[in-house]
N, C-alpha and C positions, 0 to 999 in steps of 0.2 A: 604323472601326467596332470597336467592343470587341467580340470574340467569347468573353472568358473565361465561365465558365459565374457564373449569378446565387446560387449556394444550391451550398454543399462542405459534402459528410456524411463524418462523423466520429464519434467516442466522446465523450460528455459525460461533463465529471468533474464532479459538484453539479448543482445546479439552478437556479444564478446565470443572468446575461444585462446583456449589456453593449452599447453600441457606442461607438464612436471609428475613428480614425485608424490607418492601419497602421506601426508599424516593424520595420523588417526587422535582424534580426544580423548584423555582419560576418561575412564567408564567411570559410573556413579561406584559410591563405597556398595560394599555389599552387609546388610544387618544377619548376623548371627540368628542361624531358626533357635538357638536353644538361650536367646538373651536372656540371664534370669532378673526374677525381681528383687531391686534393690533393698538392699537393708536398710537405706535408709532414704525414702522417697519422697521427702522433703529438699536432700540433698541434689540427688537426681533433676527434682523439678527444674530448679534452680538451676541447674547444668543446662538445659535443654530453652530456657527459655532465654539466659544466657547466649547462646549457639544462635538462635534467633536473630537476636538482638547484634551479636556482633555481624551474621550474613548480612541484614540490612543494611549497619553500617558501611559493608565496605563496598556494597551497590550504590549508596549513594555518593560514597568516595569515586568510585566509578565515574557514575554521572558526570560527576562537578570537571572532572576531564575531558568529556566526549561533547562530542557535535551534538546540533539539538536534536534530531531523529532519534538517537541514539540514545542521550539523557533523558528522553523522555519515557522508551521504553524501561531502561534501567532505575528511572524515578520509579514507575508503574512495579516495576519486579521488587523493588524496594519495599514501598508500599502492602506488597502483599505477606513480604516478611515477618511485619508490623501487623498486619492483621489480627486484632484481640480476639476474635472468634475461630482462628485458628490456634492461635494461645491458649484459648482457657479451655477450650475440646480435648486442648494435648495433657495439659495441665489435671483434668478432672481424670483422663482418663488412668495417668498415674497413680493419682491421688486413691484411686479405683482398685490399684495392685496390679496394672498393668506393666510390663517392661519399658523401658521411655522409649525407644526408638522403635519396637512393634506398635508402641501408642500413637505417635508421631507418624509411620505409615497408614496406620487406619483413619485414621483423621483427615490428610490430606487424597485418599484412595476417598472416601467419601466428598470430600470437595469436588475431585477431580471428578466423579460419576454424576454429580450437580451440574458444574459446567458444563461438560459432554449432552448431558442431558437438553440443558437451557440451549444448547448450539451457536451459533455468531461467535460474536464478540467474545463470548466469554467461554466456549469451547476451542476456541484460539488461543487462550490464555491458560491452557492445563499444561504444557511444556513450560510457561514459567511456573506456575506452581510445582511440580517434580524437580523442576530445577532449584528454586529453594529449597525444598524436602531433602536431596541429594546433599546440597550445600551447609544443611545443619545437621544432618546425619554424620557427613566429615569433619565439623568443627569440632561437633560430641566425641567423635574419637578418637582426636588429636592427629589424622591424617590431610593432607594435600588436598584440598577444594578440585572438584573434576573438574575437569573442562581443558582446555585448549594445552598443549605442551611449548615448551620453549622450542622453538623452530631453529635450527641449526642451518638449513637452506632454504630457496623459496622453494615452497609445497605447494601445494592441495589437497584442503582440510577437508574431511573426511568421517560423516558422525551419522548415526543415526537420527539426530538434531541438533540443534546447538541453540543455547537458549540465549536469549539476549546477553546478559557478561561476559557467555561466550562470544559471540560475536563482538561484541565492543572491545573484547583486551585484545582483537587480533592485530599481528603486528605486522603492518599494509604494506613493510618492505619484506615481508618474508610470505605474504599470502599471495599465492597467484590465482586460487579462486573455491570454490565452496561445494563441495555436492552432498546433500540429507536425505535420507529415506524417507524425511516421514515431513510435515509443514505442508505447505500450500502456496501458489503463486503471491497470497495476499498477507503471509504470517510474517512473523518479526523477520525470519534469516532472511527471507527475498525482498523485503522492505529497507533492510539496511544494508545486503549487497548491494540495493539498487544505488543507493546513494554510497558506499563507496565505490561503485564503480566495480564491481568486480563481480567476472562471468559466473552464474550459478543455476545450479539444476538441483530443485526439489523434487519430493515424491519418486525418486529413483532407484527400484525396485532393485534389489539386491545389493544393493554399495555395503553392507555387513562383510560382505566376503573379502572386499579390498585391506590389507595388511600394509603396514610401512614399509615403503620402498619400491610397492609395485607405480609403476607407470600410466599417466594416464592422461588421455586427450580429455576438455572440457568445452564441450561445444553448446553454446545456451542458446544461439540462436534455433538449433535443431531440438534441444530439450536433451540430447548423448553426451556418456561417458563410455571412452574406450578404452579398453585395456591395451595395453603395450600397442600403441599408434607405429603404424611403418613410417619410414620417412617421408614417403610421400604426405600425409595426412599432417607430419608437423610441417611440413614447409607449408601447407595448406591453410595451418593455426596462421601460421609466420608473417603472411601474406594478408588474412585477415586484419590481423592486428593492425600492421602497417595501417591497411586503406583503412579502418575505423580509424583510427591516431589520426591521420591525414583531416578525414571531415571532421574531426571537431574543431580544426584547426579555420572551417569556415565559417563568416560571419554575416554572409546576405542577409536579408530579410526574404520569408518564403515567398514563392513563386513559381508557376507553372513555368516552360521553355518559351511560350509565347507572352512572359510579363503578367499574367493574372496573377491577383495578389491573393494571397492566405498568411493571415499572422500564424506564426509561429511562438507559443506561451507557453510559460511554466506552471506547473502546480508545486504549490507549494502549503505548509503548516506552521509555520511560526514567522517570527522578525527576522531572527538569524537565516533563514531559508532564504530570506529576501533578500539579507545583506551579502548573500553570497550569491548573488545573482550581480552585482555588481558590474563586473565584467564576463557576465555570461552573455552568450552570443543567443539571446532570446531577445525578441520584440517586448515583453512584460507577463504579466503572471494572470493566466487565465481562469485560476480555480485557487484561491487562497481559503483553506480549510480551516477556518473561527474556529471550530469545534477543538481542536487540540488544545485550547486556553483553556479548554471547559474540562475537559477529559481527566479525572481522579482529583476532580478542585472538591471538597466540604461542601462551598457554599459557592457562587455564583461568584466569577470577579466584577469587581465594582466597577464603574463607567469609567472611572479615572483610569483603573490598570489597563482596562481593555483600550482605550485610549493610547494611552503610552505605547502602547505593543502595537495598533494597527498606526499609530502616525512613524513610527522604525520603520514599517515595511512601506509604506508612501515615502518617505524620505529616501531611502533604499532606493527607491526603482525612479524616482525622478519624473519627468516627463511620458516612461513610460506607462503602458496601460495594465490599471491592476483593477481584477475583479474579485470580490470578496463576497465568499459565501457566507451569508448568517448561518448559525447555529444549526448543525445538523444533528443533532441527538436522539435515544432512544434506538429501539431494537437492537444491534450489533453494539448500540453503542451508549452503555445508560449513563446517567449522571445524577451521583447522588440524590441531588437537592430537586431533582424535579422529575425523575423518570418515574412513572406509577409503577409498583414490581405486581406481578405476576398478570403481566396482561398473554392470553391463550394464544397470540398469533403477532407478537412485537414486532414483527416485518409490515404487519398491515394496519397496526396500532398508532399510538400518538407519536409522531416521529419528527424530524425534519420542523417546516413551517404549522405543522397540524397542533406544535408546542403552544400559540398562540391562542388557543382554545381553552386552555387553564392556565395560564402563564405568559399571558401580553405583557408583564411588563417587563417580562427578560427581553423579550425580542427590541420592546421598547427601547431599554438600555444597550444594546448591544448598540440599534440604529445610530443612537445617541452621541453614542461613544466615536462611531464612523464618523459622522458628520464633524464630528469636534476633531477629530482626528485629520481628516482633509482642511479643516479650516486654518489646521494651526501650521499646515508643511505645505498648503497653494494646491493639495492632490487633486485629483478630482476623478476619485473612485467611481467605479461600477460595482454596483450592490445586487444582488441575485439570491432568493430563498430556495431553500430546498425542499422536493417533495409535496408538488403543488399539484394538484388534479384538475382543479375547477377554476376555470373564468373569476368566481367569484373568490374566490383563493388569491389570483394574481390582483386583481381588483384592489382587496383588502390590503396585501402587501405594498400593493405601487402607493395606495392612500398613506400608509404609513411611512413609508420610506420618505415619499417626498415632504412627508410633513415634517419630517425630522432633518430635511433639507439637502437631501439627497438627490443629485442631478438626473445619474443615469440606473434606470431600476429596472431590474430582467428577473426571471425565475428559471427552476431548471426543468429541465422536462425529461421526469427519468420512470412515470406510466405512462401506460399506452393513452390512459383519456385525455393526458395533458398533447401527447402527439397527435392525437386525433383533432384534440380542437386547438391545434398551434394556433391557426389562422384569427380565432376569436380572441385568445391572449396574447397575442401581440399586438392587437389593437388594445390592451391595459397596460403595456410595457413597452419597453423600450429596445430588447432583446433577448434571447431565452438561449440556455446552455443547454447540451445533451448530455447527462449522465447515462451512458450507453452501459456500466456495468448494472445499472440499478433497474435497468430500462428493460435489459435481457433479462434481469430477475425477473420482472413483475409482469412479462411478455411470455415469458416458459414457465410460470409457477414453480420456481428453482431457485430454492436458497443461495446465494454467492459462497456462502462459505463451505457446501458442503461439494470434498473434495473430487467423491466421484461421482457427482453429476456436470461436473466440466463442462462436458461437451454439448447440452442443455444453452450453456450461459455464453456460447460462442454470440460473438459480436456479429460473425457471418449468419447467422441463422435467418431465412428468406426471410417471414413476421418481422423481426428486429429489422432490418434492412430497411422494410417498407413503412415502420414506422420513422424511421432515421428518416427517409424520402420527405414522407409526408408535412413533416416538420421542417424541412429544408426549405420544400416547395411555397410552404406559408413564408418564410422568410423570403423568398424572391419577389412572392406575389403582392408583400407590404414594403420591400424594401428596409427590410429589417435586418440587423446582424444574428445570424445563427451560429452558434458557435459548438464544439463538441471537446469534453475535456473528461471525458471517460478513457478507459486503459486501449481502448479501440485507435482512439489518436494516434498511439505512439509506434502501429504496425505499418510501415510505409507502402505495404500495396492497399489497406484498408484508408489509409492518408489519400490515395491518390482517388477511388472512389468517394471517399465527402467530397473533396474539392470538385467533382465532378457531378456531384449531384445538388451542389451553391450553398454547402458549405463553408462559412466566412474566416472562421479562426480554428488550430486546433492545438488544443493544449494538454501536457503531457508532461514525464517524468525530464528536466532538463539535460539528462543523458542521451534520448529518445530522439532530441532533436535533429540533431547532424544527419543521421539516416534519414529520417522522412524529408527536410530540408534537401539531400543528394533526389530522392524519387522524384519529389516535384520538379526538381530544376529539369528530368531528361525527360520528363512529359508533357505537350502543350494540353490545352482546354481540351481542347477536343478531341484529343484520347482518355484523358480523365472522363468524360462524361459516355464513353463505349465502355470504361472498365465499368462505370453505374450500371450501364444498360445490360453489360453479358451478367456481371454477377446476380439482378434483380430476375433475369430471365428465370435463372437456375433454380433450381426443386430444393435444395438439399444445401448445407451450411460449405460441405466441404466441396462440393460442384460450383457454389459461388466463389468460392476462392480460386478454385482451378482457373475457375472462366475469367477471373480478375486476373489472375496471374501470368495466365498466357501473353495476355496482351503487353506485360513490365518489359521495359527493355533489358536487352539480355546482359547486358553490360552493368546494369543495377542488380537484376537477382543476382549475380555472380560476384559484385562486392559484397551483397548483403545476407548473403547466405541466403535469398527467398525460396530457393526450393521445393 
């Protein structure tokens, strides 16, 4: 009798839905508890550091094939291969009379309790570290690198995670979609489903028990995986799929049923991101993320590169409207050459625009490079800092920006003090963005990354809501653009509430579009602004959602899975 359970809840990433067949990843090598010590541990070194050296290489072989999402994580995993303080720890500790591969575990077992330790960024980052450990454990042995299998049909890959190579060698005619136990809505696997496109559920409790060949529905709109789906439930997938396929296939520009306008933007990290927006059915790119230029660079790229990279993504997008964020560094996200290390609280530390404090003349150059960057392709960017609190924050930024010739200059506003006094900083700008995931961090005293306070960092939560408000309200009452390009954007009953509370733009993962693009068109104004009113009434995060939800036409939650 199968007693595994019928229905594994999880995190859905999109609003895809799938089913097939399961395949499962090869499992890591396993190290011999009685490995002895080598006769000759000179020789051994050299094996192991070897192992190393060749994993890197063939991650950066990787790369040099993959999309830039993609290559960039695989650079990043590369990199960490390379890492000489993981070398000469493993290296001493043989040198020590250690076994090489118990050496090579304790080594990265202490890394990984550092990371974990530190949390963000770099407690995100202990799956690719294991992931390389794994990877040079199998080279040292002369066994098959784990990870993904040759796929014989289209599947449903199936692991308790899957580290970036794994995910980048999957083969996207044989993937039909992903589910991990263990990750996070914001880690590599659901960052690079999202841009391939394919339906995925993290944090889904039990998926260990699923074997090859069992069966299985993937629904990420709901965050479920079901075991052996009746027919009804796949004609159900079947149907889905259709009506998503269908809307991407639209090109409007956003809008309510009664004509009110909301752009519709992408977010985006690189040139390539841009160049592939091309003929995407977005208005322009409402959150271009500088920071990925910056992320595992030595040393600061120089005006000229940064240059080159942001006049691609202006040439890219043409006429349309592209906003680019300066340098968002620090906490989650350090950099070499300028994050201070061991500050006691990096979420509340020098972060974002706070860089300009020890480090004007980075920000200086970045401006530099914008400006020279629009000069040379006709653009005419929207510039926006992050991580601004004060008046005199926006003040200083709008001074600098335009002095480096910069037309149109916004900041984001992702604390509550910047929400609070919208009204005062937007008479120093020109328009301010809502970082709504950044905003619910620092509104709930609730790290983003950590995975089980979720429900903390909901976008519905009343506080968050009425900060969103207040900040809107400042943008009607100057006539300013408000815009929101936090992960809130891309939920189309939370889409229909900004626009209803004069919210201007809302930008999002370029997947995300099509559905919120269908919400708005079956809503006029003036049901958008009762979904504002019942949700802000509401006590509680998930009574504000009820209360928005009621009011969705039933013909949209039922293409969209809103439920």
């Amino acid at each position: 009798m199968d007693t595994r359970q019928a229905v594994l809840q999880g995190v859905g990433v999109g609003r895809g839905a799938v089913w097939g067949p399961v395949a499962t990843v090869r499992p890591a090598p396993a190290v011999p508890a009685d490995e002895p010590v080598p006769a000759d541990p000179a020789t051994a070194k050299e094996k192991v550091l070897a192992a190393f050296t060749d994993v890197a290489a063939g991650l950066r072989a990787q790369a040099r094939g993959a999309s830039a999402t993609v290559a960039d994580v695989l650079t990043a995993t590369a990199q960490m291969a390379d890492d000489p303080a993981l070398r000469a720890q493993t290296s001493q500790r043989i040198d020590e009379g250690e076994p090489p591969l118990h050496a090579l575990l304790a080594v990265v077992d202490s890394f990984a309790t550092m990371f974990t330790a530190a949390g963000g960024y770099l407690a995100e980052r202990v799956t690719d570290l294991n992931s390389v450990r794994d990877r040079v454990v199998a080279r040292y042995q002369g066994l098959p690198e784990p990870g993904v299998p040759p796929l014989e049909r289209p599947s449903v890959m199936v692991a308790p995670d899957l580290s970036p190579a794994d995910t980048a060698a999957l083969d996207l005619d044989k993937v039909l979609g992903i589910v991990i136990e263990q990750g996070g809505p914001t880690g590599h696997t659901a960052i690079i489903a999202g841009q391939l496109g394919l339906p995925c559920v993290v944090r889904a409790t039990g998926v260990s028990s699923l074997v090859d060949g069992d069966v299985v529905a993937v629904d990420a709109a709901h965050g479920t995986v079901t075991l052996d789906p009746d027919d009804a439930m796949k004609a159900a997938v079947a149907t889905r799929r259709a009506g998503l396929a269908t809307l991407a296939d639209a090109r409007d520009d956003g809008a309510t049923a009664d004509g009110h306008r909301i752009a519709l933007l992408a977010n985006i990290g690189t040139a390539e991101d841009a160049e592939r927006l091309t003929d995407a059915a977005v208005e322009g790119v409402g959150l271009f993320r500088t920071e990925v230029l910056f992320l595992g660079a030595a040393t600061a790229p120089t005006e000229d590169d940064q240059a080159r990279v942001y006049a691609r993504a202006l040439a890219a997008l043409g006429d349309r409207k592209v906003v680019l964020r300066t340098l968002d560094a620090g906490a989650d996200k350090p950099l070499a050459f300028v994050t201070r290390a061991r500050e006691e609280n990096p979420a509340l530390g020098v972060r974002g625009f706070r860089l300009v404090r020890h480090a004007e003349p980075l920000i200086r150059t970045q401006l530099a490079a914008i400006a020279r960057a629009a000069k040379e392709t006709g653009g005419r960017p929207w510039v926006m800092a992050p991580m601004v609190a004060t008046v005199e924050e926006a003040r200083q930024f709008a001074a600098m920006a335009r002095e480096a010739g910069i037309g149109t200059v916004g900041v984001m506003v992702e604390v509550p003090a910047a929400a609070l006094c919208a009204k005062d900083i937007l008479a120093e700008v020109d328009f301010v963005s809502l970082g709504t995931n950044d905003l619910a961090q620092y509104t709930m005293a609730t790290d983003r990354l950590v995975g089980s306070l979720v429900d903390l960092l909901d976008a519905w939560q009343p506080a968050v809501l009425d900060l969103v408000a207040a900040t809107a309200a400042a943008g009607v009452a100057t006539g300013k653009p408000v815009g929101v390009c936090g992960e809130s954007a891309s939920d189309p009953v939370m889409a229909l509430l900004l626009t209803g509370l004069g919210i201007t733009s809302l930008s999002m993962s370029p997947s995300a579009v099509p559905a919120v693009r269908l919400a708005l068109s079956h809503h006029d104004l003036a049901t958008c602004q009762a979904i504002g009113e019942a949700a802000r009434d509401a006590p509680t995060a998930g009574a504000a959602r009820a209360a928005a939800l009621a009011l969705v036409d039933p013909q949209v939650r039922e293409v969209l899975a809103l439920g």
